[in-house]
C-alpha positions in Angstrom: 0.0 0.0 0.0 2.9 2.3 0.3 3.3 5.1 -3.0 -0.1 5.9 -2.8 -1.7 9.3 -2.7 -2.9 10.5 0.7 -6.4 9.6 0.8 -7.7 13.1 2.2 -5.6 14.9 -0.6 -7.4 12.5 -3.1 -11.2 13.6 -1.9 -10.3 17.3 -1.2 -11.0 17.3 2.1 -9.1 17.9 5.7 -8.5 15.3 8.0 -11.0 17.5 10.7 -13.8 16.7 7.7 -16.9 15.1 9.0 -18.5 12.2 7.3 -21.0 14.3 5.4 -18.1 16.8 4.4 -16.3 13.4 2.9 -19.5 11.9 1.4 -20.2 15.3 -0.4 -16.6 15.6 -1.8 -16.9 12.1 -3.0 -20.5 12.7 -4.8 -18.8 16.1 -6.5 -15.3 13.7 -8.0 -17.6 11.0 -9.1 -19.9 13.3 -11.3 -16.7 14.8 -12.3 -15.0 11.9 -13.4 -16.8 9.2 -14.0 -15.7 7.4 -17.0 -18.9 8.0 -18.8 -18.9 11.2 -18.7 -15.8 13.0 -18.5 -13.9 13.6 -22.1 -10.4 14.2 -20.8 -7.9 11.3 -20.7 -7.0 9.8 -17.6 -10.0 9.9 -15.9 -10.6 6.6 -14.9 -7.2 6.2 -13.0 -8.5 9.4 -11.1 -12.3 7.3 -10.1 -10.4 4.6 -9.1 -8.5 6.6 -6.8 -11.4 8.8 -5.4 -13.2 5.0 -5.1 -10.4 3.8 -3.1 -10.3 6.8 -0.7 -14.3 7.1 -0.2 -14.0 3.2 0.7 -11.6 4.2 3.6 -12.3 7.1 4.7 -16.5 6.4 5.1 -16.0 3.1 6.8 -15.2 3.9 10.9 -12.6 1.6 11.8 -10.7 1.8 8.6 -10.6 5.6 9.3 -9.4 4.8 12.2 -6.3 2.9 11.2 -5.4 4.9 8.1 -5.4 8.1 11.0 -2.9 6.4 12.9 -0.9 4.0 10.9 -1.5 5.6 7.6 -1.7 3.1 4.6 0.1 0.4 6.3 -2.5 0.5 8.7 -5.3 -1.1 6.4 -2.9 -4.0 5.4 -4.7 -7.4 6.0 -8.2 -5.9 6.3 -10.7 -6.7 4.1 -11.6 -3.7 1.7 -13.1 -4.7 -1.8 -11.8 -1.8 -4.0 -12.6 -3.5 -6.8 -16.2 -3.9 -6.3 -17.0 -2.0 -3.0 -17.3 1.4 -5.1 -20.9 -0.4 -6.4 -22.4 -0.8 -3.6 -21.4 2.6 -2.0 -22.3 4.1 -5.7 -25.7 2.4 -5.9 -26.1 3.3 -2.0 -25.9 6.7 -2.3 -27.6 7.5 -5.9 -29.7 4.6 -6.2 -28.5 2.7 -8.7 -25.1 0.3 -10.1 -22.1 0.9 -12.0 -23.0 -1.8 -14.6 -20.3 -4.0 -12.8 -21.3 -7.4 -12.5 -23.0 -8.4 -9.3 -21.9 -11.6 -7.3 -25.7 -12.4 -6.3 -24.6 -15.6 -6.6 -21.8 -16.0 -4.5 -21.2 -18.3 -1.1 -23.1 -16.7 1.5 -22.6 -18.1 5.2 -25.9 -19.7 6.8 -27.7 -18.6 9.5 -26.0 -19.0 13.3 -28.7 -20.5 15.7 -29.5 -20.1 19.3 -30.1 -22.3 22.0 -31.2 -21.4 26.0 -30.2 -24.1 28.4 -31.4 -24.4 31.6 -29.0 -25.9 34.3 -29.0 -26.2 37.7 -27.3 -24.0 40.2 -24.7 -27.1 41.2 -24.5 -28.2 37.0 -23.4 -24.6 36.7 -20.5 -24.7 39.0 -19.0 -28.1 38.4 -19.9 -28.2 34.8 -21.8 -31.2 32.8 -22.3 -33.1 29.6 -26.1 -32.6 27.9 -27.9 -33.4 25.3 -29.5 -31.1 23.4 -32.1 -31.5 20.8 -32.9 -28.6 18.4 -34.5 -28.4 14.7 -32.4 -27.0 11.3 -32.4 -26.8 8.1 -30.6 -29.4 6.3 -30.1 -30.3 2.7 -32.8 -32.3 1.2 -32.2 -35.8 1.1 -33.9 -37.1 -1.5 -33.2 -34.1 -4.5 -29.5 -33.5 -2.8 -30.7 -29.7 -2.7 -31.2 -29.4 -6.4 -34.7 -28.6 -5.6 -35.7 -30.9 -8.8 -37.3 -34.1 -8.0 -35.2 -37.1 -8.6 -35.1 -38.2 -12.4 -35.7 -34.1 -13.7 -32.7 -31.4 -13.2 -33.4 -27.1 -13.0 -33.1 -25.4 -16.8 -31.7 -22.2 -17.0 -33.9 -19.4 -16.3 -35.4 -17.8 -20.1 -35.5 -14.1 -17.8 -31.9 -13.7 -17.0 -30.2 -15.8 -19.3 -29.1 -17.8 -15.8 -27.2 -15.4 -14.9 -29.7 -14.4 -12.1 -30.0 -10.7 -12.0 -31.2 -8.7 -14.5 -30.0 -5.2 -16.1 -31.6 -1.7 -17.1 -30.4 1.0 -18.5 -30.8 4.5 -17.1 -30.2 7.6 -17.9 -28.9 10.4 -14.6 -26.8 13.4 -13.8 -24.0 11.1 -14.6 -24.6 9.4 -18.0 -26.2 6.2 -18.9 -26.3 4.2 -15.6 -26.9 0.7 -15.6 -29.4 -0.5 -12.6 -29.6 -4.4 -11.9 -31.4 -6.3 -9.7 -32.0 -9.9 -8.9 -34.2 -12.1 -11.1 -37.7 -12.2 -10.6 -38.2 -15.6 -12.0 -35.7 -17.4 -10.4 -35.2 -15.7 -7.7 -31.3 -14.6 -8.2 -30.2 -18.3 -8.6 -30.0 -18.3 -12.5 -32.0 -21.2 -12.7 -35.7 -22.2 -13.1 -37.1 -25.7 -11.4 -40.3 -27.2 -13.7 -40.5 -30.5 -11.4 -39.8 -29.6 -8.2 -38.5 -32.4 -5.5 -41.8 -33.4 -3.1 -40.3 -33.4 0.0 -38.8 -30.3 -0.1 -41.1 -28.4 -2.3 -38.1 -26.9 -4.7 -36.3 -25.2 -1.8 -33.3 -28.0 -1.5 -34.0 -27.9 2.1 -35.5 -29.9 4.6 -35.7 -29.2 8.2 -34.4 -32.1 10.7 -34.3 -33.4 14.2 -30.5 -32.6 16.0 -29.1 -33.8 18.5 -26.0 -32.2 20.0 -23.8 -33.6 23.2 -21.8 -30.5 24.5 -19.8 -30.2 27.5 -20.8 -27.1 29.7 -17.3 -26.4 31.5 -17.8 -25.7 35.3 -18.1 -22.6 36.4 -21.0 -20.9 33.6 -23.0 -18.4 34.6 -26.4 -16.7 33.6 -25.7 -15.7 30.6 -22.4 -17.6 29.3 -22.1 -18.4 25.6 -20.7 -21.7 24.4 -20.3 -21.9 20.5 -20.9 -25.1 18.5 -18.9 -23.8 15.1 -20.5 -25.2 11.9 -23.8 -26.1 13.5 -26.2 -23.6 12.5 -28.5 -23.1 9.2 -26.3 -24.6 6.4 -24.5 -21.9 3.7 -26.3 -20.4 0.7 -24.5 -21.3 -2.7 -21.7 -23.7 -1.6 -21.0 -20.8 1.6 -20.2 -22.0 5.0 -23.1 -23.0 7.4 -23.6 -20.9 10.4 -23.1 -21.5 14.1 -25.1 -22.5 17.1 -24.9 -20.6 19.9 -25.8 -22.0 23.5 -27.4 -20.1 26.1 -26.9 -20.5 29.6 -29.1 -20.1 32.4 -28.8 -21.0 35.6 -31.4 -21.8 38.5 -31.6 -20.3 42.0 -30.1 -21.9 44.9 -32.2 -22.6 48.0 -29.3 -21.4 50.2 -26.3 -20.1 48.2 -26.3 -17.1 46.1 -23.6 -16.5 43.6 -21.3 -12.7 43.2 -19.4 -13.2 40.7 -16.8 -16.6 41.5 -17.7 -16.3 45.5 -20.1 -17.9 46.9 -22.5 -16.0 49.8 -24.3 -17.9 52.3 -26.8 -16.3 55.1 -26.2 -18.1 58.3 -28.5 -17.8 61.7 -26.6 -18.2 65.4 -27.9 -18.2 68.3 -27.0 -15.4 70.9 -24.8 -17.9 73.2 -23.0 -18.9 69.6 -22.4 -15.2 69.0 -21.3 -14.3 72.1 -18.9 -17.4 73.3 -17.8 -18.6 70.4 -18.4 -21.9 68.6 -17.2 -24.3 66.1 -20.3 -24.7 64.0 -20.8 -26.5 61.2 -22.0 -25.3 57.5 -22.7 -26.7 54.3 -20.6 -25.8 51.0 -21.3 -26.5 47.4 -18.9 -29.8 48.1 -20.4 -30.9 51.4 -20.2 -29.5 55.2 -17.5 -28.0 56.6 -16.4 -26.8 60.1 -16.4 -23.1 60.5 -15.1 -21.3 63.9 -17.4 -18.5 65.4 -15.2 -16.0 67.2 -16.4 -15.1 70.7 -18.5 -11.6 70.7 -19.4 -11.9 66.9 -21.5 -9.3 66.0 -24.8 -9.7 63.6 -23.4 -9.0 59.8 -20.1 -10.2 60.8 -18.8 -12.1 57.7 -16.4 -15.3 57.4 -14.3 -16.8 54.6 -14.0 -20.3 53.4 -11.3 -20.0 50.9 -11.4 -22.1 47.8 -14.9 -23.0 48.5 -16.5 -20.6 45.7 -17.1 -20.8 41.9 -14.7 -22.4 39.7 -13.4 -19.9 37.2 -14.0 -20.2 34.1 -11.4 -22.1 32.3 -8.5 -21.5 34.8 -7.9 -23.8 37.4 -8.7 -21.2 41.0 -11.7 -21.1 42.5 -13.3 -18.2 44.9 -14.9 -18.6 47.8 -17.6 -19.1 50.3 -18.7 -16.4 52.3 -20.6 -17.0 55.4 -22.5 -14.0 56.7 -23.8 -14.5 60.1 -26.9 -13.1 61.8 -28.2 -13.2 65.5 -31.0 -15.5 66.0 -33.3 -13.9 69.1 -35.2 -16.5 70.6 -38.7 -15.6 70.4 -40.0 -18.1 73.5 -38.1 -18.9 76.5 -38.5 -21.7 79.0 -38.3 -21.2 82.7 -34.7 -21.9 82.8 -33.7 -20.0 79.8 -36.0 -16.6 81.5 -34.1 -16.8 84.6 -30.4 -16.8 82.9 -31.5 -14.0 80.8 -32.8 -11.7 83.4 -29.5 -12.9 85.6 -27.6 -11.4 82.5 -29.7 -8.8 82.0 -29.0 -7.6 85.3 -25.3 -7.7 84.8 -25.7 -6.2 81.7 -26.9 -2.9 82.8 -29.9 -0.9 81.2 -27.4 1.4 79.0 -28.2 2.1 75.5 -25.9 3.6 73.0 -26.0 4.7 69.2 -24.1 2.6 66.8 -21.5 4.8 64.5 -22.6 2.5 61.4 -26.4 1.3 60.9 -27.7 -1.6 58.3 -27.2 0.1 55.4 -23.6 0.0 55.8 -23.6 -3.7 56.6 -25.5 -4.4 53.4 -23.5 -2.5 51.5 -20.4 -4.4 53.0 -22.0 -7.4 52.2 -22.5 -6.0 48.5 -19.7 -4.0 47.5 -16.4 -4.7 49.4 -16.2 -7.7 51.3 -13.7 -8.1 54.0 -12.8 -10.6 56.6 
């Protein structure tokens, strides 16, 4: 790409130009010198040029990289100069160059999508399921001809089978050739008289799939898991599409996910809280032993590390976070009244403000977590 004319020089324009500034510069060179209608010599070096740079400079990212890297900076992106100028030509006046259009060419099928539903534990550890979804396919019995076994398409009478068709008009700029795909065979160039009875001339045939993927541990709502090649097959000989595979993930009855940690809620009792305890609590890989320090208050939040969310395709986990709350007991027995009051008593009657209220625990719990 290096020798060539600066593409802002070729339009006219200043690099500050805006994309209407651009697209107006271009419009004015292309009346100016489109082969059909300019007399001097040379002129058709010069639309090729003012192609090129209208190609560039109108398309975002290839603005972009021409800004900063200059010409070396559109080197393996795909720009079509030799046939890009029709479609920006017939997009902005409304009509083709005359150029041949590839109607027929390859086009990629259609990707697919798929929601699975998993449970909260198939989400963490990961799982193998089968899936079942519908597709197109190509037609088993005509091979996707379309023709029914024994008969074969004839070239379509309309276009010649070349499947577009042409006009000639006249604008601004000269004769103008304006094509568009063929009616009567629908762009493909060819006409089917006896079309195949099972797929009714389309070459397609929709069928039954089933799919065994492996959902790797630590998914979450959301997560996308690509099955290349396994969507709607390609148009013309193109490649078929993908499948993409949803995933959604069910509630826990206890745990709650944030983000690779795992949070449980966890009620004590007011002796637990106050003396101290080794309790036990359940993780997402069975229970474990958790120590309650002595005067715990309610909010107060404990790490098992390790015991959280795989992450996604790396081999670390996060973990469990246990946030405890003070059970009161709501009915006392005799026993239980009198050692209440006792401590009561010992207590004192004092009251005091607290500095921080609930908000700021829940939004401990929330945001930052500490130990």
């Amino acid at each position: 790409m290096t020798g060539k004319r600066d593409y802002y020089e070729a339009l006219g324009v200043s690099r500050s130009a805006s994309p209407d500034e651009i697209r107006n510069a271009f419009r004015a060179l292309a009346k100016q010198y489109h082969p059909d209608v300019a007399e001097e010599s040379g002129t058709e070096e010069r639309f090729k040029e003012i192609n090129e740079a209208y190609a560039v400079l109108s398309d975002a990212e290839r603005k972009a990289a021409y800004d900063r890297f200059g010409h070396e900076g559109l080197r393996g992106m795909d720009i079509d100069f030799d046939f890009g100028f029709s479609d920006i030509f017939e997009g902005l006046f409304g009509f083709g160059m005359g150029g041949r259009q590839r109607r027929n060419a390859p086009r990629r099928g259609t990707d697919l999508r798929y929601d699975l539903t998993l449970s909260f534990e198939e989400a963490v550890f990961g799982i193998e399921k089968e899936i079942t979804f519908s597709r197109q396919a190509v037609c088993s019995i005509c091979q996707g001809s379309g023709a029914e076994p024994g008969t074969s398409p004839i070239r379509c009478e309309t276009c010649n089978g070349t499947g577009e068709v042409r006009q000639m008009r006249q604008t601004f700029l000269g004769s103008m050739v304006s094509v568009a795909p063929c009616q009567n065979c629908g762009g493909r160039g060819q006409t089917i008289t006896t079309p195949c009875k099972n797929c009714s001339g389309r070459g397609l045939e929709r069928k039954q799939v089933k799919k065994v993927i492996a959902v790797p541990g630590g998914v979450d709502e959301g997560t996308q898991i690509r099955l290349a090649g396994e969507g709607e097959p390609g148009v013309n000989g193109g490649p078929p599409g993908n499948m993409y595979v949803v995933i959604h993930a069910k509630p826990h009855r206890f745990f709650q996910r944030r983000n690779d940690d795992v949070l449980l809620e966890l009620a004590i009792n007011i002796a637990q809280a106050t003396l101290g305890a080794d309790i036990t609590v359940p993780t997402l890989e069975g229970d474990e032993t958790l120590t309650i320090p002595s005067g715990t208050q309610p909010g107060k939040i404990l790490r098992l590390r390790g015991k959280g969310i795989p992450r996604l395709n790396r081999s670390s986990r996060g973990d469990q976070l246990v946030i405890l709350s003070v059970e009161i007991p709501r009915t006392l027995d005799s026993e239980q009244r009198e050692i209440m009051e006792r401590l009561a008593e010992s207590l004192g009657t004092e009251v005091r403000p607290r500095e921080r209220g609930f908000f700021d625990t829940l939004k401990d719990i929330l945001g930052g977590l500490t130990d």
